[in-house]
N, CA, C and O atoms as a DFTB+ gen file, in Angstrom:
528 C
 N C O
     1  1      53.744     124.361      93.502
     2  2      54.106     123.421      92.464
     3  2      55.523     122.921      92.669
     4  3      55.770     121.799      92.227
     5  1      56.657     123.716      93.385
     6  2      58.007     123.926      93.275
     7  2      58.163     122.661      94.252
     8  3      58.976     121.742      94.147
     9  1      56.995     122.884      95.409
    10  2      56.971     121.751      96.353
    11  2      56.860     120.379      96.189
    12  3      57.791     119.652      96.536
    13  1      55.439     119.750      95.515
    14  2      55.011     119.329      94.729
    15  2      56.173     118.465      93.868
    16  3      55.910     117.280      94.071
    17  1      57.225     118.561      93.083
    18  2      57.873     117.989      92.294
    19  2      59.075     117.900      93.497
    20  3      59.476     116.741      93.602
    21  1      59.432     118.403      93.992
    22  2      60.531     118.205      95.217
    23  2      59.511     117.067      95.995
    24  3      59.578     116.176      95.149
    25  1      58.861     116.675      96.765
    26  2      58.073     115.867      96.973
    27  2      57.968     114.162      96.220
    28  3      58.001     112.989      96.592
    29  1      57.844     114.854      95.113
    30  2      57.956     113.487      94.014
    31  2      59.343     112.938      93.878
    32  3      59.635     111.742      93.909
    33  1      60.215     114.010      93.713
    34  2      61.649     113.203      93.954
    35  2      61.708     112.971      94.719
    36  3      62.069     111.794      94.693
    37  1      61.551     113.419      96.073
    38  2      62.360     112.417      97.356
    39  2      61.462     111.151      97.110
    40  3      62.080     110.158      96.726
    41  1      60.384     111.053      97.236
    42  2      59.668     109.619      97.023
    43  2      60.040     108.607      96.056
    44  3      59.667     107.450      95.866
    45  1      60.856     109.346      95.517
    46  2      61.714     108.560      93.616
    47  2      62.577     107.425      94.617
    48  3      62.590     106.211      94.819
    49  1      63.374     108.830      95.157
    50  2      64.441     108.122      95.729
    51  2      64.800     107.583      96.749
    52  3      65.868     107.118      97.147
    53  1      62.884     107.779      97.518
    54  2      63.227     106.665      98.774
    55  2      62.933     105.313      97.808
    56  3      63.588     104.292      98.017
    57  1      62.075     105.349      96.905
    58  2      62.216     104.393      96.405
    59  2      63.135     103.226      95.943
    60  3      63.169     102.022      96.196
    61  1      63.813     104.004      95.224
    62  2      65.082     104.025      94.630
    63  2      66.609     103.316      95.688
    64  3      67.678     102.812      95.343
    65  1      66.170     103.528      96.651
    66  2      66.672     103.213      97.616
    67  2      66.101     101.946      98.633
    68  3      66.812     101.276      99.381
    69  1      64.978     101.841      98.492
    70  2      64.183      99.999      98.982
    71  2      64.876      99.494      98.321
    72  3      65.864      98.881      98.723
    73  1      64.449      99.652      96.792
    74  2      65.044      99.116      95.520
    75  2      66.701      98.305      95.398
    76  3      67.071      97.258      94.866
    77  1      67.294      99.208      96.048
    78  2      68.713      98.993      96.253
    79  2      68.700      98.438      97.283
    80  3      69.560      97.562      97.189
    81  1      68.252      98.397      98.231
    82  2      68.650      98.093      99.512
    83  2      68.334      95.894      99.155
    84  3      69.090      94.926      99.242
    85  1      67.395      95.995      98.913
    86  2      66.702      94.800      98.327
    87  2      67.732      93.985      97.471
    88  3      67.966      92.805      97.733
    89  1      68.252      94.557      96.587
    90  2      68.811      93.807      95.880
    91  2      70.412      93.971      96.241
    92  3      71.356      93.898      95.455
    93  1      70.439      94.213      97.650
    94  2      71.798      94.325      97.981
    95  2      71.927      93.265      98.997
    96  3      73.009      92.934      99.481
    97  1      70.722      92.712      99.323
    98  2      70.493      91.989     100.649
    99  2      71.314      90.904     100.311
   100  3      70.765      90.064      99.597
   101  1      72.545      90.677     100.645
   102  2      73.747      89.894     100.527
   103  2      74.619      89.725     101.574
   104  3      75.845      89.653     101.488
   105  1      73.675      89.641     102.966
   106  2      74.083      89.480     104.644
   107  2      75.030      90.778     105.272
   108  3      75.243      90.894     106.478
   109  1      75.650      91.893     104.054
   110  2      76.069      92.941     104.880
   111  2      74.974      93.673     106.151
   112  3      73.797      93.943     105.910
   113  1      75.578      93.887     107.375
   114  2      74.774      94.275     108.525
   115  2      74.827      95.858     108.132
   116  3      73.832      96.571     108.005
   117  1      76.028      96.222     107.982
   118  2      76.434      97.991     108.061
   119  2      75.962      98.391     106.631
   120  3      75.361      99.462     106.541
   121  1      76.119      97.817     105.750
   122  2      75.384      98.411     104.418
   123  2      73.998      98.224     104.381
   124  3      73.379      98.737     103.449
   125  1      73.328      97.496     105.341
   126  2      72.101      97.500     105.820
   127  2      71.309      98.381     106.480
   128  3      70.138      98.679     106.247
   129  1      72.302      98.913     107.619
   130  2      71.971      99.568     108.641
   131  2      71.640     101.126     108.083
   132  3      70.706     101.914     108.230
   133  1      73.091     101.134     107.266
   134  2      73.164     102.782     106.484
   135  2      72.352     102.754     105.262
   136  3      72.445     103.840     104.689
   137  1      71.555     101.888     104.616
   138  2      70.436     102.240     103.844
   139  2      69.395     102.105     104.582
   140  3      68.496     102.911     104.343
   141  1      69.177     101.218     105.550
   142  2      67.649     101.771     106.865
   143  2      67.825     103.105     106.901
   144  3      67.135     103.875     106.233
   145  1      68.882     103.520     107.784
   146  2      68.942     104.553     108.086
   147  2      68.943     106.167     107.060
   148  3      68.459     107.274     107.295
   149  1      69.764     105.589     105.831
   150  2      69.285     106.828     104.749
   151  2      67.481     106.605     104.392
   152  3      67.010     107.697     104.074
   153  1      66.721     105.800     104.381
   154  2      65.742     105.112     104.121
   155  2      64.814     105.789     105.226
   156  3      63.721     106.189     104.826
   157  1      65.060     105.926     106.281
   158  2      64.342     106.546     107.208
   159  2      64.305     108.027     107.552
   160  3      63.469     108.781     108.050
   161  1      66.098     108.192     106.879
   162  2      65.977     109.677     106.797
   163  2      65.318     110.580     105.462
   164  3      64.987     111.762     105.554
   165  1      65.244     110.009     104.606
   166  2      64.534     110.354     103.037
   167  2      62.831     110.242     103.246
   168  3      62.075     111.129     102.850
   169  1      62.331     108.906     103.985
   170  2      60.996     108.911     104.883
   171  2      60.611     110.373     105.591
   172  3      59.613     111.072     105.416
   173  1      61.940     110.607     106.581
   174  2      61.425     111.732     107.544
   175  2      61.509     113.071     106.598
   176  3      60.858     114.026     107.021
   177  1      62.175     113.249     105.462
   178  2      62.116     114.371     104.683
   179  2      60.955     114.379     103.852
   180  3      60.174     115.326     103.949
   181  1      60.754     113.524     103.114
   182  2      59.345     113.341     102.749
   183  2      58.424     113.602     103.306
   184  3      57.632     114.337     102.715
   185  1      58.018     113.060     104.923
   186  2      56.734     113.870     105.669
   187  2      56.821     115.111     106.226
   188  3      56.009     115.861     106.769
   189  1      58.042     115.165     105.960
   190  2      58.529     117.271     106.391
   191  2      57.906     117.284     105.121
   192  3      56.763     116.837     105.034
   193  1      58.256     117.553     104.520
   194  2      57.995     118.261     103.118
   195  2      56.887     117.994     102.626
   196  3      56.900     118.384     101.458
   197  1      55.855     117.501     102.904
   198  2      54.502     116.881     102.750
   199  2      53.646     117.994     103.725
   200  3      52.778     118.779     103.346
   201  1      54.212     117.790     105.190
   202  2      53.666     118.679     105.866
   203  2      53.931     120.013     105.930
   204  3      52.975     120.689     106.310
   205  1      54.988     120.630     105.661
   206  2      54.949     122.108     104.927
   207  2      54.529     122.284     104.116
   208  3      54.444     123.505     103.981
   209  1      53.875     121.457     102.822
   210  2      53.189     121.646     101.733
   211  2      51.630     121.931     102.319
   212  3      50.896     122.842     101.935
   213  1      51.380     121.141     103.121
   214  2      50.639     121.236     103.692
   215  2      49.579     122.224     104.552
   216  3      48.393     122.533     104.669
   217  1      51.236     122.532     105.175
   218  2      50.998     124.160     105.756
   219  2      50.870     125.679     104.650
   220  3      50.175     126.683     104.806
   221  1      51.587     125.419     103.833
   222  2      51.944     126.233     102.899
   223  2      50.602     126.518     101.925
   224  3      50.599     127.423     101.089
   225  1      49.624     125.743     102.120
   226  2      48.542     125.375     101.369
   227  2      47.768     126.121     102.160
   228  3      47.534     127.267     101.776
   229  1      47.189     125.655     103.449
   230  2      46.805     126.254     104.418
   231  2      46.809     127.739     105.102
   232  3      46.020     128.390     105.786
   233  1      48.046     127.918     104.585
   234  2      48.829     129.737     104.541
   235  2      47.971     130.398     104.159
   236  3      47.183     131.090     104.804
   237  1      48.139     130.084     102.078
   238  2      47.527     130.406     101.423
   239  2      46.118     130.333     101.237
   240  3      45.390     131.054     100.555
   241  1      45.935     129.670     101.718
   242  2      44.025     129.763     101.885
   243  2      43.462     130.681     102.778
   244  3      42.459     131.389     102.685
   245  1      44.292     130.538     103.658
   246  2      43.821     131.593     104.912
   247  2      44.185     133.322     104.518
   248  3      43.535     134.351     104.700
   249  1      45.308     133.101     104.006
   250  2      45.663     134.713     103.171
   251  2      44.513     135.523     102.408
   252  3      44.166     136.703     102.470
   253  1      44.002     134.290     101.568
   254  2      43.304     133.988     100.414
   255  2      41.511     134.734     100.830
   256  3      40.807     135.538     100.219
   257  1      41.304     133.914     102.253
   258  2      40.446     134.462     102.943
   259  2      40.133     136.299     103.829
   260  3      39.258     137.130     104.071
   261  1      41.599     136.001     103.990
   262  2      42.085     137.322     104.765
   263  2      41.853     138.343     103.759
   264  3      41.366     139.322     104.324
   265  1      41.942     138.472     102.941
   266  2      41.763     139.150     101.670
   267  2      40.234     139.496     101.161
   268  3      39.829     140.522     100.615
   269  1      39.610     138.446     101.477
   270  2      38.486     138.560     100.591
   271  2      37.886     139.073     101.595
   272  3      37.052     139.879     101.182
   273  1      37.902     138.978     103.150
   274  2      37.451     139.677     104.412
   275  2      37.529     141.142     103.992
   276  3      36.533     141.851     103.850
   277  1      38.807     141.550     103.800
   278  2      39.165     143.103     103.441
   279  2      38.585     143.315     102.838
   280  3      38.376     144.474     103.198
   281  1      37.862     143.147     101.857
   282  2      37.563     143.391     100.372
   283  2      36.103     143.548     100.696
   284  3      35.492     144.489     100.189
   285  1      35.633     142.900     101.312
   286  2      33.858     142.782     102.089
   287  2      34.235     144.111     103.383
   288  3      33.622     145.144     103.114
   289  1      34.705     144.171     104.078
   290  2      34.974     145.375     104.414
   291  2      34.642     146.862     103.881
   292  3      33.847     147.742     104.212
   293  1      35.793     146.689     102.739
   294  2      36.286     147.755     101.870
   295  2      34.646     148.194     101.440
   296  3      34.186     149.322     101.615
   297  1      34.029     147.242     100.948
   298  2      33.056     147.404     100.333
   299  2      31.642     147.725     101.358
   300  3      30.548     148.251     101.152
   301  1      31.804     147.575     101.646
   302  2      30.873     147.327     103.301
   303  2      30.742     148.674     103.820
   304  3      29.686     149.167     104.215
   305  1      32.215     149.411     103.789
   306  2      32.351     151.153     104.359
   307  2      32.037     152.004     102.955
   308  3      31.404     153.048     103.116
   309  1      32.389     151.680     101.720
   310  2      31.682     152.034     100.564
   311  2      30.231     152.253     100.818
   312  3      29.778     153.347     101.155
   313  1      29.685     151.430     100.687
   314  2      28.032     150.919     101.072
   315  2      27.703     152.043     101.601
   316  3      27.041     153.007     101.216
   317  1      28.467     151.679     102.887
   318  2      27.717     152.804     104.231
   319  2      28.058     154.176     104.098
   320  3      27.602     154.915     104.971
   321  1      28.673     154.626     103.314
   322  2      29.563     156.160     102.907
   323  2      28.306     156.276     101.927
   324  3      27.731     157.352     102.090
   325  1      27.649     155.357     100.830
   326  2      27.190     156.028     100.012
   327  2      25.645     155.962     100.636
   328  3      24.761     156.250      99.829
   329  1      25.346     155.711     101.606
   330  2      23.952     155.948     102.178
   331  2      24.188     156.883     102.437
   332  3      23.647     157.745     101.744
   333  1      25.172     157.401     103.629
   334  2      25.009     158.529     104.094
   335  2      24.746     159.892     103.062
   336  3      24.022     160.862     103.285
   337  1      25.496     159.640     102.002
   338  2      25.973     160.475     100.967
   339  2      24.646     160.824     100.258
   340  3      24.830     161.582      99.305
   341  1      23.470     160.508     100.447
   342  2      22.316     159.850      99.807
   343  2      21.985     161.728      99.518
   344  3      22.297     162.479      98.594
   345  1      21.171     161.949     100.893
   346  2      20.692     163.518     100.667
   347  2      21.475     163.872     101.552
   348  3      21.066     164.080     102.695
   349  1      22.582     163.995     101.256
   350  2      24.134     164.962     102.247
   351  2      23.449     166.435     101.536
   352  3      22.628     167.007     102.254
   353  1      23.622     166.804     100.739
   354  2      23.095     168.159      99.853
   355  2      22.302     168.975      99.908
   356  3      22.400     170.200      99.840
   357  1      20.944     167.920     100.116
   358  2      19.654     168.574     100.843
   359  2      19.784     168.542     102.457
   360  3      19.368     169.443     103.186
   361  1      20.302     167.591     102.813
   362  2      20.300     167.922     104.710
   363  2      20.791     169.006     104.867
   364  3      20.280     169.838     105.618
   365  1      22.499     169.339     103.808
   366  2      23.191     170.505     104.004
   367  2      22.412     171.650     104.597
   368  3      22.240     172.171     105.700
   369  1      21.930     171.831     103.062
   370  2      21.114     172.991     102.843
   371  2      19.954     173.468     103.865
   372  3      19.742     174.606     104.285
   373  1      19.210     172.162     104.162
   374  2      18.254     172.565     105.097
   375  2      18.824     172.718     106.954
   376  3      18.222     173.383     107.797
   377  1      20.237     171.823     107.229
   378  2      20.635     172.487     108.117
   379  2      21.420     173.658     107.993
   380  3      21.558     174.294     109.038
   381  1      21.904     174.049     107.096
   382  2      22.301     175.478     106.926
   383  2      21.254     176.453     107.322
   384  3      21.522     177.464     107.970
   385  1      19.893     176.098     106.872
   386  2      19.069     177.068     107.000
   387  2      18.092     177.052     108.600
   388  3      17.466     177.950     109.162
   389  1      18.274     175.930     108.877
   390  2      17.645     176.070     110.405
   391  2      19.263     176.805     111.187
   392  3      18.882     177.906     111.584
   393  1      19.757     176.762     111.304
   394  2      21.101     177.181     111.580
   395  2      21.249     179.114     111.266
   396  3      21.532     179.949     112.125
   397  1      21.080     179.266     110.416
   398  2      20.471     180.696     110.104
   399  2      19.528     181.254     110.419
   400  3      19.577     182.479     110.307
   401  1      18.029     180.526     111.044
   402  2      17.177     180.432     111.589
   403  2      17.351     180.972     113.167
   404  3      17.105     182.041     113.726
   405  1      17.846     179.819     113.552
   406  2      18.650     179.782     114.863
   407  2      19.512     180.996     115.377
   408  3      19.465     181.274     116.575
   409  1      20.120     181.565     114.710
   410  2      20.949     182.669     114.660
   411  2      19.855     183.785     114.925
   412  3      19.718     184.241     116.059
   413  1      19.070     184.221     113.855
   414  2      18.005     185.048     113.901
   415  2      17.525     185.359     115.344
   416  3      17.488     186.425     115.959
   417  1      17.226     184.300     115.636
   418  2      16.290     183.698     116.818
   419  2      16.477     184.443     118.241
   420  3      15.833     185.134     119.030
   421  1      18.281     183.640     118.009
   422  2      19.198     184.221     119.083
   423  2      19.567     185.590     119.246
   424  3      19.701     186.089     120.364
   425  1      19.784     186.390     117.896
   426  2      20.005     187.416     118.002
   427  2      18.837     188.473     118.475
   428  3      19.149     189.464     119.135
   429  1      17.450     188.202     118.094
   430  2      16.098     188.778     118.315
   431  2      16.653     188.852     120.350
   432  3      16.998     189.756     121.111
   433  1      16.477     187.538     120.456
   434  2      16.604     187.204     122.102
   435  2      17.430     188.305     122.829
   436  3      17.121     188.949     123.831
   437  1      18.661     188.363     122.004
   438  2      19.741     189.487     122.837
   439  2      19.276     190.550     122.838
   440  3      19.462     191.285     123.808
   441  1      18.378     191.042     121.537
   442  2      17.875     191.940     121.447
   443  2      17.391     192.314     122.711
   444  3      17.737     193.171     123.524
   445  1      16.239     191.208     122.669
   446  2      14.625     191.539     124.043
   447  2      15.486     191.823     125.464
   448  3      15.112     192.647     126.299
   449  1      16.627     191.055     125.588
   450  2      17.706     191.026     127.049
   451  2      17.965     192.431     126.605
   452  3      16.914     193.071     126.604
   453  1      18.884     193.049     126.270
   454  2      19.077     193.989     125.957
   455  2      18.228     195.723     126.154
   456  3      18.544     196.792     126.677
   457  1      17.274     195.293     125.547
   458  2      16.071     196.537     125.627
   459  2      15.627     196.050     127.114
   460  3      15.918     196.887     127.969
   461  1      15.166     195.208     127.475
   462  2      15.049     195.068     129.159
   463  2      15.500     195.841     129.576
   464  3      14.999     196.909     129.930
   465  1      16.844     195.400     129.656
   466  2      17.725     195.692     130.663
   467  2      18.123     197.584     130.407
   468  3      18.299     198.333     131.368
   469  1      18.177     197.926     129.336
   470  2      18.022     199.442     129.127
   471  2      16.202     200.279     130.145
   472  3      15.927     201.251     130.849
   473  1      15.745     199.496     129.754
   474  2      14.189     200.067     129.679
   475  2      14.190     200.161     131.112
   476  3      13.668     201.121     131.678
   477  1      14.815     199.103     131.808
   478  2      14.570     198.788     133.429
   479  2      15.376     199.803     134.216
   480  3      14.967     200.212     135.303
   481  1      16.895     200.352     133.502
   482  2      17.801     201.009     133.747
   483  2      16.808     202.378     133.842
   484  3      16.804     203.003     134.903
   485  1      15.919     202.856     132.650
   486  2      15.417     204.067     132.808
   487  2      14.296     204.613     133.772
   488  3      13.981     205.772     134.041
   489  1      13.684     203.135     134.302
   490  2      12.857     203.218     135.150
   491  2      13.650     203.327     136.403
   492  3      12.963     203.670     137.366
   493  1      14.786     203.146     136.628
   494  2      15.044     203.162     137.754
   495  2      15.430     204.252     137.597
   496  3      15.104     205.006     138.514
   497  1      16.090     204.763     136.693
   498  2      16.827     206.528     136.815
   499  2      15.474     207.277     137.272
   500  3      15.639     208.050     138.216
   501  1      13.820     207.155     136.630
   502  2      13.104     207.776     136.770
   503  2      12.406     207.697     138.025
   504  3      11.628     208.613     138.293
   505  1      12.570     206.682     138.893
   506  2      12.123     206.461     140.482
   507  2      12.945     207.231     141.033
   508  3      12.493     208.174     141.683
   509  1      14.260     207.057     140.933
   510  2      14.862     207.916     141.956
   511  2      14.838     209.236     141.636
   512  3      15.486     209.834     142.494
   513  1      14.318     210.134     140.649
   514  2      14.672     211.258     140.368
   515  2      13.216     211.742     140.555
   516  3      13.240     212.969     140.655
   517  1      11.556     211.104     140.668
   518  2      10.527     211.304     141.251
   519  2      11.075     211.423     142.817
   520  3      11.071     212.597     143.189
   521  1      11.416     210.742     143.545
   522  2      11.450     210.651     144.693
   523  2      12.260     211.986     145.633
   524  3      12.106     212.396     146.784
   525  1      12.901     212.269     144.831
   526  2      13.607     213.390     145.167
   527  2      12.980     214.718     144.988
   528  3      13.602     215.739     145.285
């Protein structure tokens, strides 16, 4: 907005300045030259300031966007957190329990390695002590 009314004045007063220049037209060359020339420089501030408004607009839209991207994001990893989250409780539980399962399993196994390897030990104590 701040832009916007800065904008409107310089345009006042390039005006403001035809205006004068016009009713000054009384064959001076140099009081001519130096209202062209303020006249062209109030012109070139005006399309600066038009075109940073411009940009400044553009900023903000794109910010504006940048934002609402995040926000679809934000919401987006929400989403996907609360699927997962769905049966987190029951998967728990039921991989807890194949997992305890598993354990069992393994431990039975060391077991069977174990007694083998004893049982095989006694057969061999008992070959060599037939043989003799």
């Amino acid at each position: 907005m701040e832009l916007r009314n800065t904008l409107g004045r310089l345009e006042e007063k390039i005006w403001r300045y035809r205006q004068r220049g016009t009713e000054q037209q009384s064959g001076h060359d140099t009081s001519e030259n130096h209202a062209d020339q303020e006249n062209r420089h109030l012109e070139a501030c005006a399309s600066w300031t038009k075109e940073r408004l411009s940009l400044q607009l553009a900023l903000y839209q794109m910010e504006q966007e940048f934002d609402q991207c995040r926000a679809d994001i934000r919401v987006e990893r929400n989403r996907m957190s609360g699927i997962t989250r769905v049966g987190t409780e029951r998967d728990r539980d039921r991989i807890q329990r194949l997992y305890g399962k598993y354990l069992g399993a393994d431990s039975y196994r060391k077991a069977l390695v174990y007694q083998k390897k004893y049982l095989l030990l006694l057969l061999g104590d008992s070959r060599t002590v037939s043989r003799l």
